[in-house]
C-alpha positions in Angstrom: 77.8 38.0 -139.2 80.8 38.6 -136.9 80.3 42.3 -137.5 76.9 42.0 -136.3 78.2 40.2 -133.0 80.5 43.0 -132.5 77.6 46.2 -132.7 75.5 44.0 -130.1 78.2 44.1 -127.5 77.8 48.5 -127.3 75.8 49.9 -124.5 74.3 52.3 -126.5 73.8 53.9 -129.9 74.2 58.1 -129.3 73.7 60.9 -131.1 75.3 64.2 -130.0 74.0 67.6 -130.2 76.4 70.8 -129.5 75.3 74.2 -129.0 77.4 77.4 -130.2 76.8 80.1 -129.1 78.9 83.4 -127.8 77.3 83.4 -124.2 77.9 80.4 -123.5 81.9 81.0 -123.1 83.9 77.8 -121.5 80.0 75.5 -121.7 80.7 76.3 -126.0 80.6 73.4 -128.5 82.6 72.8 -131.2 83.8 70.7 -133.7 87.3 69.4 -131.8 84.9 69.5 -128.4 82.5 67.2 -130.3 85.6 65.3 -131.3 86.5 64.8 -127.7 83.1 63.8 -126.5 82.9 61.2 -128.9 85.8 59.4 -128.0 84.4 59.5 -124.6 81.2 57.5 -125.6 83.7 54.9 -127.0 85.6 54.9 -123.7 82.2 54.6 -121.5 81.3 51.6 -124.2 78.8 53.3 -126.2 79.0 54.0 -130.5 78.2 57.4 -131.9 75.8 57.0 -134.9 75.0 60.7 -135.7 76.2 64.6 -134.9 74.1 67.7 -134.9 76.0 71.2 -134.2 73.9 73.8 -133.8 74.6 77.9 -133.6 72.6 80.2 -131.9 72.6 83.4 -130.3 71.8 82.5 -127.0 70.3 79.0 -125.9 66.3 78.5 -125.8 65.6 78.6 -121.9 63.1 75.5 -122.3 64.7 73.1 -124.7 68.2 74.5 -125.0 69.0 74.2 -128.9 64.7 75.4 -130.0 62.3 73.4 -131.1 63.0 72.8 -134.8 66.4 71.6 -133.7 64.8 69.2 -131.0 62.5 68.0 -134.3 65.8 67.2 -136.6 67.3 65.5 -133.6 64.5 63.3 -132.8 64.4 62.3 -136.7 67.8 61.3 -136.4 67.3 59.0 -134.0 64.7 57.1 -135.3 66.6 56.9 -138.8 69.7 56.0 -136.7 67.8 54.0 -133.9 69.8 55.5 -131.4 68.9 55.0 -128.0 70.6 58.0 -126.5 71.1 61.9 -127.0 74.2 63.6 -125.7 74.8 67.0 -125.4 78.4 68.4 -125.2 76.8 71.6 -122.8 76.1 71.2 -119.6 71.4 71.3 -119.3 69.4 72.0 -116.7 67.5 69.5 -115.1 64.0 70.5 -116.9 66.1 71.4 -120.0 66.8 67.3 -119.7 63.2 66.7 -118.9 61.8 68.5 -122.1 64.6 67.2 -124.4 63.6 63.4 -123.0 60.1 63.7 -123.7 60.8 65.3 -127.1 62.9 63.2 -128.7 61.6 60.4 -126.7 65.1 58.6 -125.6 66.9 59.2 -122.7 69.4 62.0 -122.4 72.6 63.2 -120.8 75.1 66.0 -120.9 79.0 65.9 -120.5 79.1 65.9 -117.0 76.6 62.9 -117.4 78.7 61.0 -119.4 81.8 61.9 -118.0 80.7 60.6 -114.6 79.5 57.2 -116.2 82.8 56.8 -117.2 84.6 57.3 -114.2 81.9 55.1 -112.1 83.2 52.4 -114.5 86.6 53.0 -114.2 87.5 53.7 -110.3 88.9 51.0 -109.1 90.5 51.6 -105.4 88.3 52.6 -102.6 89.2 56.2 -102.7 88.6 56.4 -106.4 85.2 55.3 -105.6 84.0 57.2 -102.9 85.1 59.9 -105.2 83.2 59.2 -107.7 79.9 58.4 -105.5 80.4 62.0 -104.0 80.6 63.2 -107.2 77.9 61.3 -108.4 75.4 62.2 -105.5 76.4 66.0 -105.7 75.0 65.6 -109.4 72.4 64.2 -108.7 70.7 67.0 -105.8 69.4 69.7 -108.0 68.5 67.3 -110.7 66.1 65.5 -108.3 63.5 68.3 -109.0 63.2 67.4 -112.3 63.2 63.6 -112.1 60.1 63.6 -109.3 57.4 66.2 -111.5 55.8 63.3 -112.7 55.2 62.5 -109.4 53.8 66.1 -108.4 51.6 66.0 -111.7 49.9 62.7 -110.1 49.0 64.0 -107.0 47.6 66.9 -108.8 49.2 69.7 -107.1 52.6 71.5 -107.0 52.4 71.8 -103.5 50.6 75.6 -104.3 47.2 73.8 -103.8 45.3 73.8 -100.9 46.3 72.5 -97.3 46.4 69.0 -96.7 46.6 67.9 -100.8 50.2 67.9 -100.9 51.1 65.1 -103.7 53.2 62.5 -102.4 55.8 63.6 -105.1 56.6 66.6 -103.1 56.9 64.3 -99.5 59.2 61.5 -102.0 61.2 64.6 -103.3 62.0 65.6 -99.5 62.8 62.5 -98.5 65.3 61.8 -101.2 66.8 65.2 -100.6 67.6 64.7 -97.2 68.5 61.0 -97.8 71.1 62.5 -100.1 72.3 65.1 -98.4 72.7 62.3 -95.7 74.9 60.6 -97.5 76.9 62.8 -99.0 78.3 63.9 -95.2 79.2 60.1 -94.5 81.0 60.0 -98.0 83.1 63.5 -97.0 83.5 61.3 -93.9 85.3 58.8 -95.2 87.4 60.9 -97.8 88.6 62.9 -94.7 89.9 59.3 -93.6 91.4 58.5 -96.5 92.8 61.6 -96.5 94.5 62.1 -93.3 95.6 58.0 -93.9 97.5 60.0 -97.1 98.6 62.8 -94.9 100.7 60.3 -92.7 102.1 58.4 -95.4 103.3 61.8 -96.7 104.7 63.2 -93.2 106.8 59.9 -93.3 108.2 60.4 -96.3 108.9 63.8 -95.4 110.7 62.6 -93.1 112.8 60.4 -94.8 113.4 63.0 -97.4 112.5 61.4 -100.6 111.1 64.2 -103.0 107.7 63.9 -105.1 107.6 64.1 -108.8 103.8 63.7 -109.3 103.1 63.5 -113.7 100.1 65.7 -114.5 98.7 66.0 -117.7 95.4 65.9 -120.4 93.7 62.5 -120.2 95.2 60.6 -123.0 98.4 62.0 -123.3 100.6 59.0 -122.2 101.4 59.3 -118.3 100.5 55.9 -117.2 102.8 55.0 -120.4 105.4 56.8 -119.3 105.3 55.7 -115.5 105.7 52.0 -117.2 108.2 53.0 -118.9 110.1 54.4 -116.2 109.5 52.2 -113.2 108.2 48.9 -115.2 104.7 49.4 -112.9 102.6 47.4 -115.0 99.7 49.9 -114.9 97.4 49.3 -117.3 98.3 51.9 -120.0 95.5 51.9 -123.0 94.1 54.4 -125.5 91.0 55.3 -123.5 90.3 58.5 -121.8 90.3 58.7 -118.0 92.0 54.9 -118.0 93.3 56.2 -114.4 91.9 57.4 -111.6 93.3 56.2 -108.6 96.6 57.7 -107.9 99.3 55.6 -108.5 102.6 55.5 -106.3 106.1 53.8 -107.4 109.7 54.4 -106.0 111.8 55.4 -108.5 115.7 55.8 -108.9 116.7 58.5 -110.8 120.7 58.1 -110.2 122.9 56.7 -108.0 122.5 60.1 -105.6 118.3 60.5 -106.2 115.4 58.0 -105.0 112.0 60.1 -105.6 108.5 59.1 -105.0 106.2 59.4 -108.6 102.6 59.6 -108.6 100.8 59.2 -111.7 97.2 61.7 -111.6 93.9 61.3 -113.3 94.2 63.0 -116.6 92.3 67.0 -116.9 90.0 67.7 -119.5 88.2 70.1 -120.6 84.7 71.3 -119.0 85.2 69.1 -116.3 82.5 69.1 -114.3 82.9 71.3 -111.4 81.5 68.9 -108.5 84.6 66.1 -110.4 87.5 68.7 -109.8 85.9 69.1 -105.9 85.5 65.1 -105.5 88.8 64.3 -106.7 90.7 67.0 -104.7 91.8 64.0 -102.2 93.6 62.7 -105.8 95.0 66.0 -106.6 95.8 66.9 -103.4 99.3 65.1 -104.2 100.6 67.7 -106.4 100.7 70.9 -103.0 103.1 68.5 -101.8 105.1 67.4 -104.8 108.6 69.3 -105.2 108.4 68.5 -108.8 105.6 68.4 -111.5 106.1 66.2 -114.8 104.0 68.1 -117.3 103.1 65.3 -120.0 102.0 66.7 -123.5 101.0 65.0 -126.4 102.5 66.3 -128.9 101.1 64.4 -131.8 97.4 65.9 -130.7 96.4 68.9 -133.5 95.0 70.7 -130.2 98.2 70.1 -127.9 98.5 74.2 -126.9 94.7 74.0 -126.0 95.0 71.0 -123.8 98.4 72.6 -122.3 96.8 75.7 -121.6 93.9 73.7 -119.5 96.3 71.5 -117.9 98.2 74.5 -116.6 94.6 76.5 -115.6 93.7 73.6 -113.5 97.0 73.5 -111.8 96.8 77.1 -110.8 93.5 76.2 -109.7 94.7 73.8 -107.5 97.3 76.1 -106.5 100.3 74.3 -107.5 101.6 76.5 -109.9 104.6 77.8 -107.6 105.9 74.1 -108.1 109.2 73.5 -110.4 107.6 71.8 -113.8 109.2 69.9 -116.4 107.3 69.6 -119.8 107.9 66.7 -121.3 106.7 66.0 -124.9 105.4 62.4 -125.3 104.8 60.4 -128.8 107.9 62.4 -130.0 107.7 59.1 -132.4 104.3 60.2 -134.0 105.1 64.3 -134.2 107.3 66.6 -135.9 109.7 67.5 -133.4 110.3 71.2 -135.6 106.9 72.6 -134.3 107.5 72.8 -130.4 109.1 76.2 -128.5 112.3 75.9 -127.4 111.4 75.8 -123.8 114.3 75.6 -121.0 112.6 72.9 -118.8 111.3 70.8 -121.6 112.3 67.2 -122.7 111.1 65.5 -126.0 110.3 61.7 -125.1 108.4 58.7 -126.3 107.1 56.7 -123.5 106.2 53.8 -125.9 109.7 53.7 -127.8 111.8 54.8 -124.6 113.4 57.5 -126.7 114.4 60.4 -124.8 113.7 58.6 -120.8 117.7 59.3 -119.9 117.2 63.2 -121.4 113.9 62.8 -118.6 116.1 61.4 -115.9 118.7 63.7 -116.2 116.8 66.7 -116.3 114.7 65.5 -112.9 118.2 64.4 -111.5 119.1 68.1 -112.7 115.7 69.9 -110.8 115.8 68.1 -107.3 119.7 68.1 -107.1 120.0 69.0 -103.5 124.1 68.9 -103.9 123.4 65.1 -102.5 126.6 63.1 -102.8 128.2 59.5 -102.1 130.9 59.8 -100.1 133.3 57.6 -98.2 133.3 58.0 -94.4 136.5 56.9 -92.2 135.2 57.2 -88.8 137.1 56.3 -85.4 136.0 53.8 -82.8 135.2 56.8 -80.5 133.2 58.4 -82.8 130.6 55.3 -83.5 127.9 57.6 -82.4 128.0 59.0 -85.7 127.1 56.3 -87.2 123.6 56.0 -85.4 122.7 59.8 -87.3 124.2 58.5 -90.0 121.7 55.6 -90.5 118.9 58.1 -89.4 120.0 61.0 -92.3 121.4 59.3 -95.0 121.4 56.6 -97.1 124.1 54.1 -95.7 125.1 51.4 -98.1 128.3 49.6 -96.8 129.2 49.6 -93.2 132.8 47.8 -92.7 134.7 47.1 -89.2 138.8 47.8 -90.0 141.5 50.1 -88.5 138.0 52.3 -88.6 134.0 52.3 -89.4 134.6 52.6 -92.9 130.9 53.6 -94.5 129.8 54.2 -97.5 126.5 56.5 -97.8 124.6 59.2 -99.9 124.4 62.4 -98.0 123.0 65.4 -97.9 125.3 69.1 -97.5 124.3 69.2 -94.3 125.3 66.2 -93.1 128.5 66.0 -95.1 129.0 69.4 -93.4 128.8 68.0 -90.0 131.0 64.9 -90.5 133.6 66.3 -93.0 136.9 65.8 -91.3 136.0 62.0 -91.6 135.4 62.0 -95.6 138.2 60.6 -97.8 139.3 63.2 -100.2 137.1 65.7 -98.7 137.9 69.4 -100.4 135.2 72.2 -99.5 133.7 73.5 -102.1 134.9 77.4 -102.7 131.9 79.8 -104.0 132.2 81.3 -107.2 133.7 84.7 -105.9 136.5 83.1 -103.6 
């Protein structure tokens, strides 16, 4: 009985479908991208009840995987009583059409689902104008497709004669530019959010704290290992896309090295193209980070793939000139024998906290800016100092004795500029002195 109580609480029952096929390229289904769109149905609250991979030369134009396919799918979902069909390839809006008709349950592709999920999951109000841009830009050249029935009342395509133009065609219009409307007020508002960001950043510029933003595949343990690290509380569970609103902590590396971390929505693959363009105001974080935390999953079978496509999107988001530290996660779950022997990688476990001082050490290592704490004696007649002192460093003791004795974390420069003042100050000779 209790089982029974449990199946009642899913959204929906799904079957998927996944076309192979060699011109299809990067839109290609197979069994590990089946594997992946599964677990997203259990993310966006749904159950998978059945899995049809078909191979073909080239897709069918009208119903995507032919017709005898379409027939063993709909037979599925009657045995199964599924009320959904997924398709791991991107369809057209009449190849969704057909396919709804003919297997007479509603159906989605990826970028569908994928959207679903992040509708659910966006919580700030960035993360949700995000994902209603996303959702609208979707949405505009599948409108076509959703108004025919309309067109087929009025009797007319609009090709008919003058002045019998179905009020499907007039609705379609109107939706269009209603759309279209909104979609400039959404950009609106992401440009304010945006330039609120931009601020924020210029400020922290100014104070010089660097930005260590973690990218990596959804699922792979970031929000884990930001808890970890700061003790953020960020809700860190074993669901796709669990975050999608940037996250921002403070975090002290060593006793020299404060550095902003941002935790990112995770990549995956086939993301829908209008997603990567929405979240953009997310990702805009990493241009401006001086360091990028590349988390891995290392327990995953498919961790090179997902690496690779991590790294691809980067690139596309022209971050790839930024210093990056790989950083193997669920070390405790995977044999540790299999990875390269990389320079800029660490082996961790965010859940176990194995491995977080090797992290620390190597970011300490990446952003040392030669930043030291130093003891400062300064004279009564040279308490000016102290004012650009407070505006450059990090003071932490200020004491009134024979002199301003202060105690602060400074940069080269500024150690440069005061050094007759430091206790036990020796200038540091270079290599070939």
């Amino acid at each position: 009985m209790e089982l029974k109580v449990q199946e009642e609480k899913k959204r929906d029952y799904a079957v998927l479908v996944g076309l192979r096929s060699p011109v299809l390229r990067e839109d290609n289904a197979d069994e590990e991208s089946l594997e992946e769109l599964a677990a997203l149905v259990d993310t966006a609250g749904g159950s998978v009840v059945g899995t049809i991979l078909q191979s073909r030369e080239k897709p069918d134009p009208h119903s995507f995987i032919g017709e005898g396919k379409v027939e063993e799918v709909k037979r599925m979902v009657q045995e199964e009583h599924a009320t959904m069909v997924i398709f791991d390839n991107d369809l057209s809006p009449s190849q969704i059409r057909v396919l709804t008709e003919m297997t007479g349950v509603q159906v989605i592709d990826r970028s569908g689902l994928i959207l679903d999920i992040f509708a659910q999951r966006a919580k700030t109000k960035e993360g949700c104008l995000q994902v209603e841009l996303a959702q609208y830009q979707y949405l505009l050249p599948r409108l076509i497709g959703m108004w025919t029935h309309l067109e087929r009342q009025a009797g007319t395509s609009g090709k008919g004669p003058i002045g019998s133009k179905g009020p499907g065609e007039t609705q379609l219009e109107t939706d269009r530019r209603h759309i279209h409307r909104k979609i400039d007020k959404l950009k609106e508002e992401l440009e304010e959010v945006r330039r609120v960001r931009s601020t924020q950043r210029q400020r922290r510029m100014k104070n010089e704290i660097p930005v260590v933003a973690i990218v990596g595949y959804t699922n792979a343990g970031k929000s884990t290992l930001l808890n970890a690290i700061t003790g953020a509380g960020i809700p860190a569970n074993n669901r796709l896309f669990d975050t999608l609103d940037t996250t921002t902590r403070l975090l002290t590396v060593s006793d020299t090295l404060d550095v902003v971390i941002s935790d990112t929505v995770g990549f995956i693959r086939k993301l829908p193209h209008q997603l990567v363009e929405a979240f953009k105001a997310t990702l805009e974080e990493l241009e401006y980070a001086d360091l990028l935390l590349h988390v891995i999953d290392a327990s995953h079978p498919q961790w090179q793939q997902q690496a690779q496509i991590v790294d691809h999107l980067i690139a596309e988001l022209k971050a790839d000139h930024i210093p990056c530290i790989r950083v193997y996660n669920k070390s405790d779950l995977a044999f540790t024998g299999q990875w390269p022997k990389e320079e800029d990688a660490v082996a961790i476990s965010a859940k176990t906290g194995e491995g977080i001082d090797d992290l620390m050490a190597a970011i300490d290592k990446k952003l040392d800016k030669g930043t030291r704490r130093v003891t400062i004696h300064l004279p009564y007649d040279k308490a000016g100092l102290l004012d650009s002192l407070y505006r450059e460093a990090k003071v932490e003791s200020v004491e009134y004795t024979a002199a301003i004795d202060v105690v602060a974390v400074c940069t080269p420069k500024i150690m440069g500029q005061i050094k007759d003042y430091i206790e036990g100050w020796v200038e540091e000779k270079e290599e070939w002195e």
